[in-house]
N, C-alpha and C positions, 0 to 999 in steps of 0.2 A: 504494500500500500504506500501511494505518493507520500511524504511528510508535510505536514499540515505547517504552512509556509509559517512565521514569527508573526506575533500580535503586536500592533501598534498603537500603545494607551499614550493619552495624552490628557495635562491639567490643564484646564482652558481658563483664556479670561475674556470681560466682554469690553469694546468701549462705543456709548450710543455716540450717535452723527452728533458732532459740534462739543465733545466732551472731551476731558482730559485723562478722566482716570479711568483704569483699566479693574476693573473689582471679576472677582472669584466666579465662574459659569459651570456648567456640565460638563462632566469628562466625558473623551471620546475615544473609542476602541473601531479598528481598524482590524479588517484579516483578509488581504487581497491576493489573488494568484487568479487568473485566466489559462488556464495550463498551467506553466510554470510560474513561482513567485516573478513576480516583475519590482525594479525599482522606480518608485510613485514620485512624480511631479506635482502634479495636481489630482484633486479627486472631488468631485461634485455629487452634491446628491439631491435627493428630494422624498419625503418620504409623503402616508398618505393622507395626512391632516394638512400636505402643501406646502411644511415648511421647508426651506432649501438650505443650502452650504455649499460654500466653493473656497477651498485651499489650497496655498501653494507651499507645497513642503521644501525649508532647506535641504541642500543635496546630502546630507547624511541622514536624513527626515529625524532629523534630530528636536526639531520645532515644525511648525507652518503660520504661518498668515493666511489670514482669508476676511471671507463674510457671512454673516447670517444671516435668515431673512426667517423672520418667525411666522406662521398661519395665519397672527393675525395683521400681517404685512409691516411689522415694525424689524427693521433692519440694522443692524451693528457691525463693526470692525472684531473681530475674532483673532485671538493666535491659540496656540498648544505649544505647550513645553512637554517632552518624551518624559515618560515614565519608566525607568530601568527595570519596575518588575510590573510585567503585566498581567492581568487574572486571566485564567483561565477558561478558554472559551472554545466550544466549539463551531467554526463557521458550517452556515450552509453549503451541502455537497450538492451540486449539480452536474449531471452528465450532460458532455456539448455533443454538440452534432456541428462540422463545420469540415470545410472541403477537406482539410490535409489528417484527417479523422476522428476520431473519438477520443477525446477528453474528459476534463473534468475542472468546471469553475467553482473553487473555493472562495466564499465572499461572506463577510462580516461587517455591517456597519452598528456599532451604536452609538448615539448621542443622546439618548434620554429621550427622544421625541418618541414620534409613533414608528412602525417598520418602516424601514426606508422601501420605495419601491422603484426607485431608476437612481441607477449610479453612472456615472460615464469620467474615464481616466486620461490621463497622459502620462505616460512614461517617461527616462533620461534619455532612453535611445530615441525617442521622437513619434515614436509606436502609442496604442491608444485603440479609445472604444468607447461603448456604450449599451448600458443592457437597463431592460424594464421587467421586472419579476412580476410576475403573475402569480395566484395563489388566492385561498381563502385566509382572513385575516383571522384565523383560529389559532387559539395557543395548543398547546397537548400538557397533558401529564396535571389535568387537573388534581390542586388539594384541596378544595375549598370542604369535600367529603370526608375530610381529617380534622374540622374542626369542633374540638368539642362543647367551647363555651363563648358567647361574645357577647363582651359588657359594653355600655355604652356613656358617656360621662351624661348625658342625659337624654331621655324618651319622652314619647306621647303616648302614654299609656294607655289615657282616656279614649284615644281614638284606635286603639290598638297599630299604634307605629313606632313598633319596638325595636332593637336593634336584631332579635332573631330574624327579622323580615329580609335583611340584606344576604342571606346566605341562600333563601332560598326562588325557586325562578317562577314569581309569582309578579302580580300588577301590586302585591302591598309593597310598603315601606318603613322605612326609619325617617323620623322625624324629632330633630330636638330643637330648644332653645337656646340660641347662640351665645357663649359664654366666652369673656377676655381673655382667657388663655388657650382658647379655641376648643374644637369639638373632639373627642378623643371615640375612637370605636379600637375598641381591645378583642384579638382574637388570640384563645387559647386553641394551637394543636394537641391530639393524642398524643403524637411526639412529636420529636424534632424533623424539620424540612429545612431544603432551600426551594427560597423561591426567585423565582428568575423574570415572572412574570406577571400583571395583575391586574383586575380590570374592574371600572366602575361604570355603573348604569347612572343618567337620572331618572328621575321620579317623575309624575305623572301630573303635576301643573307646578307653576310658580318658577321659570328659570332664573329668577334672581336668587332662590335657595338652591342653587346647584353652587358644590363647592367650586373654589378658583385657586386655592394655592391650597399644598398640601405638605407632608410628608409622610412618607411609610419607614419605620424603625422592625427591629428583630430584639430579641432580646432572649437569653439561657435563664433567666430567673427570673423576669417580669421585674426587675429591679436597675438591671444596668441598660442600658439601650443602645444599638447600631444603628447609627441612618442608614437608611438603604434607598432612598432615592427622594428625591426632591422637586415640585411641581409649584412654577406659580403662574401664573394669568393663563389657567387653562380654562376651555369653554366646552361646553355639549351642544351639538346643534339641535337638538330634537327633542321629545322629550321619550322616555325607556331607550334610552339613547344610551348604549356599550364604549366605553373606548379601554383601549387595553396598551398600558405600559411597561416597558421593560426595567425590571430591576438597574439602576445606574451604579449600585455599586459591586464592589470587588468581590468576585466568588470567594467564599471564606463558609467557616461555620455554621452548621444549619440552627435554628432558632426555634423554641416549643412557641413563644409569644410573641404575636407582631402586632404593631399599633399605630391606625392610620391616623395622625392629626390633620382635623381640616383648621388650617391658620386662616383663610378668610370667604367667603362664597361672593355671590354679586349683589348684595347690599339689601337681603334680608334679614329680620328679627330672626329667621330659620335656615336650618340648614335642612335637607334632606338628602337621601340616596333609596334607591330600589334597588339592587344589587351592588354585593364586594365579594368579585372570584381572586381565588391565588393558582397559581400555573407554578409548574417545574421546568420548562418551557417554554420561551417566546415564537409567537407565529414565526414560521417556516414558508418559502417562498414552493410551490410545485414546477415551477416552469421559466424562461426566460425567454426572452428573443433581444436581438440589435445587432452590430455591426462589431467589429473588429478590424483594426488596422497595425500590423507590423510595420518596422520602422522600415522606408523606402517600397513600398507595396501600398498597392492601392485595396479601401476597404474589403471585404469580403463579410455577408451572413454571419452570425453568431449567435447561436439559439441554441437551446438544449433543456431537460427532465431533469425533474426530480427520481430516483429509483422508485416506481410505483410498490404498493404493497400487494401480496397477493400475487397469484401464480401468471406467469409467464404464459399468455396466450393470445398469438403475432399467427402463430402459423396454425396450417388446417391439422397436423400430426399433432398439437400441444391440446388443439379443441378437441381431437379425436377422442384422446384418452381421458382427457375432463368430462368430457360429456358422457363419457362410458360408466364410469365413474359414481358422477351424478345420477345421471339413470337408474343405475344398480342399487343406491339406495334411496332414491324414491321408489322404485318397488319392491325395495325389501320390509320399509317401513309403513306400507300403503295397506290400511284397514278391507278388509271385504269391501268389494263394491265401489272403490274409492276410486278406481281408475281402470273403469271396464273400456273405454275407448282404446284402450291401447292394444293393439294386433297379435297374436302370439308370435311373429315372425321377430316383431320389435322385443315383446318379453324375451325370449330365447337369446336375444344376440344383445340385452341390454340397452337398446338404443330407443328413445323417443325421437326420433327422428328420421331423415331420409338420405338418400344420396345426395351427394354436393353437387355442388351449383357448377357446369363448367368455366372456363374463362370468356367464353363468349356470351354467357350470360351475365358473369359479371361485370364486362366490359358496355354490354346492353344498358344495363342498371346505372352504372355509371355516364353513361351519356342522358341517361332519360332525366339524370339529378343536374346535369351539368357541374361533377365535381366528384374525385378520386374519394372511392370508400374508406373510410380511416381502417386501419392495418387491421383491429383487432377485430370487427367487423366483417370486413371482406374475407378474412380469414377462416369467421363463423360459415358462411355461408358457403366458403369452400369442403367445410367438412360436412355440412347440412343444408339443403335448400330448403330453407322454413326449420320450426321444430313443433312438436307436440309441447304440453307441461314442462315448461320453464321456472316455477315455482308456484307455490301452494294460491295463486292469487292468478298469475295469469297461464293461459290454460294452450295457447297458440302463438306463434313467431309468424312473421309471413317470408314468403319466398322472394326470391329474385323477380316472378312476375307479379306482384304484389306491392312488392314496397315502393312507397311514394310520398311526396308533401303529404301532410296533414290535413290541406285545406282541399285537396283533390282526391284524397284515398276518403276521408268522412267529413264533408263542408258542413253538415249539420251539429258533428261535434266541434270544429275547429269555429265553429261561429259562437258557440256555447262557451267555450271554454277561452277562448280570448279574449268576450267581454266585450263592452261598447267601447269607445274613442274617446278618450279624458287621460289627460296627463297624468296621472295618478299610477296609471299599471302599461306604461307606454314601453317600457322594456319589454313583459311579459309579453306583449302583445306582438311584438317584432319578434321576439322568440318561436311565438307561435305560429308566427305567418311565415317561415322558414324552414321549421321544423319539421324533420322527415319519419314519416309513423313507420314504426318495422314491426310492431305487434297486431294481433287478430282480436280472436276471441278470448276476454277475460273478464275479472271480476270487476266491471264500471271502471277498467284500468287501460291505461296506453300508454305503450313505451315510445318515446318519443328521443331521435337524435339531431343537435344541433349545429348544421351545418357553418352557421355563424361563429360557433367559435372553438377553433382549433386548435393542438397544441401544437408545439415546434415538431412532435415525431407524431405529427397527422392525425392525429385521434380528434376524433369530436366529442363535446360534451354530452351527455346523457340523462334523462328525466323520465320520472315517472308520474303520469297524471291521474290522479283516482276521482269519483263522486265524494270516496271516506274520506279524500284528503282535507288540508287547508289549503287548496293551491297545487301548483309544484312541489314535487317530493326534493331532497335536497340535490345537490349539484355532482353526479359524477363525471370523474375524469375520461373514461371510455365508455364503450357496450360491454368490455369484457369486466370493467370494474362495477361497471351494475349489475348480469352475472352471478359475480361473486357475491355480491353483498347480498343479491336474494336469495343466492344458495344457504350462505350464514342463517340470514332469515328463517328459511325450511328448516335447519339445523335445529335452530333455535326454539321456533313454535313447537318442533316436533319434539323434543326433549322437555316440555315445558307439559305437553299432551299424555309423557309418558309412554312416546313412541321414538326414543333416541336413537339416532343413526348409530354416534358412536357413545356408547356408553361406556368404555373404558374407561378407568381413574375418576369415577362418578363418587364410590366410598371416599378414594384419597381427599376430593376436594372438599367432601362435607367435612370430615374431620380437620383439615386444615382450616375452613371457614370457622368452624365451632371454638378451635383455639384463638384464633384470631380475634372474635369476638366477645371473648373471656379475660381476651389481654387489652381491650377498649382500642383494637385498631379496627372501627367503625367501615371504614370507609373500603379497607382492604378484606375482611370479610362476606362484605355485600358482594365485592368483585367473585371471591371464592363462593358463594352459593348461586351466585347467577351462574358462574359454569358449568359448578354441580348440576344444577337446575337442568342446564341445556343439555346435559347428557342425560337426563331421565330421573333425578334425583327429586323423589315426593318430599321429603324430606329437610330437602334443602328451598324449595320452591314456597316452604312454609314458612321456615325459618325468614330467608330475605325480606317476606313479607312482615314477620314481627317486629325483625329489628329495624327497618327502616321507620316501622310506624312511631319508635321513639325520636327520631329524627324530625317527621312530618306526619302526622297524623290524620291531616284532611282527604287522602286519597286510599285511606286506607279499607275503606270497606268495599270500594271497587275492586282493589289488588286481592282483597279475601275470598271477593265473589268469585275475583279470576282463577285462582288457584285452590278454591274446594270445591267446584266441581268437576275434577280431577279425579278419577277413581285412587289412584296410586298415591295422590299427594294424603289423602282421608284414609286409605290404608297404612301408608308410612307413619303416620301421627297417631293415627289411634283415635276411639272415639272419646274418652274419658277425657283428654287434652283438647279436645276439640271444642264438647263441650263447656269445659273451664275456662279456654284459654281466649280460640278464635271466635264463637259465638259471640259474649259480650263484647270482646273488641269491633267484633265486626256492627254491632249494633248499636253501640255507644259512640263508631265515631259514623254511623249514619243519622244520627240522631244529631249532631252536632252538624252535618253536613245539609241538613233544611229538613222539616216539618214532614211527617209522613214518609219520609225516605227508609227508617226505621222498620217499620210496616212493611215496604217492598220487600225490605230486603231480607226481613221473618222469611216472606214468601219463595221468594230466591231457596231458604236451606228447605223447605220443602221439598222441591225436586231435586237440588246438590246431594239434600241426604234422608232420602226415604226411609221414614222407619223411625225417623229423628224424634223421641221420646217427646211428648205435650203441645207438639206443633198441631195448630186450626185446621188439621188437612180438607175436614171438608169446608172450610171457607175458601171461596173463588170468587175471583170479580172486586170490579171498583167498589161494589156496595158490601164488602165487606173487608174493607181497610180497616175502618177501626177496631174490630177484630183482630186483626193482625197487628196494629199499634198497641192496642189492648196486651195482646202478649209478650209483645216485646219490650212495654214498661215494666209487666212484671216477671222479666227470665230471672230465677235466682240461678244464677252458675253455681256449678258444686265446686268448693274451694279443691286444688293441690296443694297439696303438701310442700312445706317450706323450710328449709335448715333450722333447726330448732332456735338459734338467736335472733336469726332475721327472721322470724314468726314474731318472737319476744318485741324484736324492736318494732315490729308492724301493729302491736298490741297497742306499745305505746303510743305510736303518730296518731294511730287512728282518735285515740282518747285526746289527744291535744287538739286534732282535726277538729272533732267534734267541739272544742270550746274554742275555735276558731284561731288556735295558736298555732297558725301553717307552718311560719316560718321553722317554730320549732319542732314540729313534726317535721319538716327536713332534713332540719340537721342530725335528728335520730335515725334516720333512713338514709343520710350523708354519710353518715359515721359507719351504718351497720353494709353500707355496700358493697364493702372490698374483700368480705366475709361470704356473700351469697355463693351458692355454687348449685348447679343441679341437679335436681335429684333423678330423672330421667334423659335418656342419650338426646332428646330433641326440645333442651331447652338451655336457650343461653344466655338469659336477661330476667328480672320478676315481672314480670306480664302483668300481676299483680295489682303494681301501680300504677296500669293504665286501665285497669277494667275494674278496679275496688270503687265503688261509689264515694263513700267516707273520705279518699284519698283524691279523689281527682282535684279539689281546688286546693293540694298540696302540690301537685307534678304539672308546674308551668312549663311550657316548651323549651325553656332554658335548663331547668333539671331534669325533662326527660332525655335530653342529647348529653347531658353529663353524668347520667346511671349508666348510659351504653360505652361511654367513652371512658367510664372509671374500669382500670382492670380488679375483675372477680375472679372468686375461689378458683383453686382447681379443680379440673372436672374428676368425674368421682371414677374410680377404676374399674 
């Protein structure tokens, strides 16, 4: 592997037009090679909030000179002074595509802004270029699911706009009153992270309460504090409006507590925010294009990828055996009757699909489009002319004589579905009027490819349109990366169903999720029971469900509906657990989620679970809801069994509950947490305290995400 060319940090100062002094700015990190490391003259950039830089480095780029021009078009005299030790960073890898062959552009800008998105260079030898990255402006390696407690130096209680509202992806908020030493939002992790990246929302009216100057610190003890990055006259154009920042300072230490002070907003009595995410990564570019010029040669193309995820599938041999593949287990997993369309010739030889397409049909196709099929694509159709069941949702592909614009293969739905002529969705709309349909018969769904916009290695974008959707499904990179991701999908429902393709290491993961969330590492547990889940794991399908309900509670009696009626996940649990545990959760937070919903949802375990002891069964129909309301104010759960101390200390809370001394009943069930352990293989939190009556106006949202995030007992042997 090339070596990752040397970082170039630098301490910067500003000086505005007509000023003398030169005072203290953002530092900026530099990681450049185009192929080879080059030595840098100048380097420009722009990132995507608009602001720009242009410097010219002394020839030992031991400093530079330049200028800066900030978003909101206020401009300054810049230099940097080198920094002898730089942090550690890793740049973006890009593979080029460019005539004398395949490479690889390493490139790094930071300055504290937003992602740069067009850099363009000169060299000492006289050489030079310029590149515009493409990409979704997404971080990766989110932690904000590591967080287990966030204070805030003051709230709106009364309106419920608390500081738990910033962590999760909701229209609420945080709301406080603005105080002279400014607004503080304190997050505690499960453990220690770095973070590298971070993002805030505004909120939903008032942009004069959106902050404007900030900072983010780290801290090992909540006592000493790191700045890690520094923000002043920044703005939100919109309002639930995201912008996302990179950490500015030096990779070092990871930190359990980080704490955003807002120092000023735009000149409200309030401050507000709707979300604060933490990343372990800054957005990554997927793609590039521009020119290249060596020194004495005239420009040439310069364009190139990101390494795509997922499997390698260009050519019609790599689709051959993918789709063998695939095929093989959608009918190995496929219920009676689930897929009688399919021929015995196709069973026998694995394949939903047909002969490929030859080159003079696909050369046909490509005239009729006016435009070369992206690789992954034409490739399909080399190994399949059309396909049968491409995933659980669409049920047909079309062929070579088939596929076409959108607006010519079904104008009834392309008229439908791009909507009248208003400024508002005028992108979507030119999307749609370009867009070429490759799919048939499905569930109210069309797969649609976008001709408009392609990468440097020819691939087109890719979409999925449904009636279920909101819109547009999200943006993929090919047809073979949509593909994939519906295959995952299949994977997914169908392990979820109890019909797991692969169920290998289904045990492994439950037990690693159960330690996981015994050791309060919240957020990495969830990850381990969702893939348990996806391998067929009932067990685990239930679990995800519990613990996240102490996280967020509001969706939770959908996720319960979703997952008991499941034969395997009500056989894995057992009914006496079910009884105890998911019943009242599941009706306690329907009951909390609007008027009567309660009632449905009684109805709901009727048919999930036949036989279910005291249920109205012969109540049916609207005209007997209250009935069903009826029941389900008075389910008495039969208690489980609880560690003899934490029963003791549950003795207590509840007798404080009862004389309205919450706080103190906390701190007894604070104290007695670290103690709990359980008594059966399919519990790994007190459930308890989200389905005890007496206790519920003890476990506000802020102490149910810190019982999950406090490490308990060991599990029992």
């Amino acid at each position: 592997m090339t070596a990752v060319p040397e970082a170039l940090a630098f301490r910067t100062e500003r000086r505005l037009p007509g000023g003398h002094e030169w005072v203290a700015d953002r530092g900026v990190l530099v990681v450049f090679a185009p192929g080879d490391p080059v030595e840098l003259a100048q380097l420009c950039w722009r990132d995507r909030d608009g602001a720009e830089a242009t410097v010219d480095f002394d020839r030992d780029t031991g400093g530079f000179l330049g200028v800066r021009l900030a978003a909101d078009g206020t401009s300054y005299a810049w230099r940097g002074h080198r920094e002898e030790d730089p942090p550690e960073r890793v740049p973006h890898r890009l593979r080029t595509l460019r005539p004398e062959g395949e490479g690889e552009l390493r490139l790094l800008v930071e300055d504290g802004g937003a992602p740069v998105v067009r850099v363009s260079w000169t060299d000492t030898s006289g050489g030079g270029g310029c590149v515009t990255l493409r990409g979704e402006p997404l971080a990766s390696g989110e932690l904000t699911g590591r967080v287990r407690a966030v204070a805030a130096s003051g709230e709106h209680t009364a309106a419920g706009e608390v500081a738990e509202n910033v962590l999760d992806d909701t229209a609420a908020k945080w709301l406080t009153h603005r105080r002279g030493e400014g607004d503080l939002l304190d997050f505690t992790m499960a453990e220690p992270v770095r973070v590298r990246h971070y993002a805030l929302a505004s909120a939903n009216d008032a942009p004069d309460r959106d902050p404007r100057s900030w900072v983010l610190k780290g801290s090992a003890d909540g006592l000493t504090w790191t700045l890690l990055d520094k923000r002043t006259e920044e703005s939100f154009p919109g309002r639930h409006q995201e912008r996302g920042f990179d950490v500015t300072a030096r990779a070092g230490a990871a930190y359990r507590h980080f704490r955003l002070e807002i120092v000023a907003n735009w000149g409200s009595p309030h401050t507000q925010l709707s979300r604060v995410r933490l990343f372990a990564e800054p957005p990554a570019p997927d793609s590039f294009t521009g020119q290249l010029r060596r020194a004495g040669r005239p420009p040439v193309p310069y364009e190139g990828t990101a390494e795509r995820p997922g499997p390698a599938l260009t050519t019609a041999e790599q689709w051959r055996a993918y789709l063998t593949e695939y095929s093989a287990d959608m009918l190995r997993v496929a219920e009676e009757g689930e897929m009688d369309e399919v021929a015995p010739e196709q069973r026998a030889a694995s394949w939903l699909g047909g002969p490929g397409a030859s080159e003079e049909r696909l050369t046909a196709l490509e005239e009729r489009l006016g435009a070369p099929l992206p690789p992954s694509y034409r490739s399909f159709l080399a190994a399949s002319d059309g396909w049968g069941r491409i995933s659980l949702f669409m049920w047909e592909l079309r062929g070579t004589d088939s596929v076409a614009p959108l607006r010519d293969a079904e104008p009834v739905t392309w008229e439908i579905i791009r909507g009248e002529d208003d400024d508002e969705w005028e992108e979507d709309r030119a999307l749609m009027d370009r867009a070429v349909l490759v799919s048939g018969h499905g569930d109210a769904q069309y797969w649609l490819l976008d001709p408009g916009d392609v990468s440097p290695d020819g691939e087109w974008a890719a979409y999925v349109w449904a009636s279920w959707y909101p819109g547009l499904s999200e943006r993929y990179a090919s047809f073979a990366a949509l593909v994939a991701s519906e295959r995952e999908s299949f994977e997914e429902i169908q392990g979820r169903e109890g019909h797991p393709v692969r169920p290998e290491g289904a045990d492994e993961l439950l037990a690693q999720g159960r330690d996981l969330a015994l050791r309060g590492e919240v957020d990495d547990a969830l990850a381990a029971f969702g893939r348990a889940a996806e391998k067929g794991s009932g067990a685990a399908s239930y679990l995800k469900v519990v613990l996240s309900a102490f996280l967020d509670s509001r969706a939770t009696h959908h996720e319960l509906r979703g997952v008991l009626h499941h034969g395997h996940v009500v056989e894995a649990i057992g009914e006496e657990q079910i009884r105890a545990e998911a019943v009242p959760l599941l009706l306690r937070c329907a009951a909390q989620a609007r008027p009567g919903s309660a009632g449905l949802s009684a109805r709901f375990l009727a048919d999930a679970l036949p036989g279910f002891p005291g249920l109205p069964v012969d109540a049916t129909g609207d005209a007997t809801v209250p009935a069903w309301e009826a029941w389900a104010a008075a389910y008495d759960a039969p208690p489980l069994p609880e560690p003899p101390a934490f029963e003791a200390a549950l003795e207590t809370a509840r007798g404080l509950a009862r004389g309205g001394r919450t706080d103190e009943a906390w701190a007894v069930i604070e104290e007695a947490l670290p103690a709990w352990r359980p008594l059966s293989p399919h519990q790994v939190a007190p459930v308890v305290l989200l389905t005890d009556p007496v206790l519920r106006p003890v476990l506000t949202p802020r102490r149910a995400r810190a019982v999950v995030c406090t490490p308990r007992g060991a599990q029992p042997a």
